[in-house]
C-alpha positions as CSV (number, residue, x, y, z in Angstrom):
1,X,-5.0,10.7,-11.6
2,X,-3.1,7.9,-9.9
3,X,0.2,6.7,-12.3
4,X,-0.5,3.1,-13.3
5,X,2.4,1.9,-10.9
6,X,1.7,0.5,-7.5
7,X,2.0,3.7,-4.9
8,X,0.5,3.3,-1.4
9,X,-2.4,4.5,-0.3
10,X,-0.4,6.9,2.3
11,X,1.9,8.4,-0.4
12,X,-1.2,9.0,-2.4
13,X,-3.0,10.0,0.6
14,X,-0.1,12.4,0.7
15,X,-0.3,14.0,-2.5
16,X,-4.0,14.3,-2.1
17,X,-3.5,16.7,0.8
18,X,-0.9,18.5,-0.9
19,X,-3.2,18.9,-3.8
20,X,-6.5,20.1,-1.6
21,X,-3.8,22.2,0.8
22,X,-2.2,24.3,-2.5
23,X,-5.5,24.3,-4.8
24,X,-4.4,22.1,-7.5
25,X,-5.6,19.0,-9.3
26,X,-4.3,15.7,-8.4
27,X,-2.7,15.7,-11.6
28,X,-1.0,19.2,-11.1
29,X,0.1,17.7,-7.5
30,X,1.9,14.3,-8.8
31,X,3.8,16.7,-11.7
32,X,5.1,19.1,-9.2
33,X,6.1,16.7,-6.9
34,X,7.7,14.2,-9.4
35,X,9.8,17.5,-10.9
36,X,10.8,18.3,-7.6
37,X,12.0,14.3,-7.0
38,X,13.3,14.4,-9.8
39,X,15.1,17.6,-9.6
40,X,16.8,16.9,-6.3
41,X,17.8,13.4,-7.8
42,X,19.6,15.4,-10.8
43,X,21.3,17.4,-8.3
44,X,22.7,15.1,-6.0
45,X,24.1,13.0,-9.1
46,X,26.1,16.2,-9.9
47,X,28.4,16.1,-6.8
């Protein structure tokens, strides 16, 4: 699943791999690698 914002075909392309390379779904892919975004966001507002 794509988010219905415009991302570029190479950050999608991105995911994609990281999906097919760690045997997840697109889906799973975009959730783990917003959390982790999102996560190192959360920390670097705490300093």
């Amino acid at each position: 699943m794509r988010p219905a914002i415009d991302i570029s075909h190479g950050i999608h392309g991105r995911v994609k791999d990281y999906a097919e390379a760690n045997d997840l779904s697109l889906d799973e892919a975009y959730m783990q690698v917003l959390e982790t975004g999102l996560g190192t966001l959360e920390t670097q507002d705490q300093r």
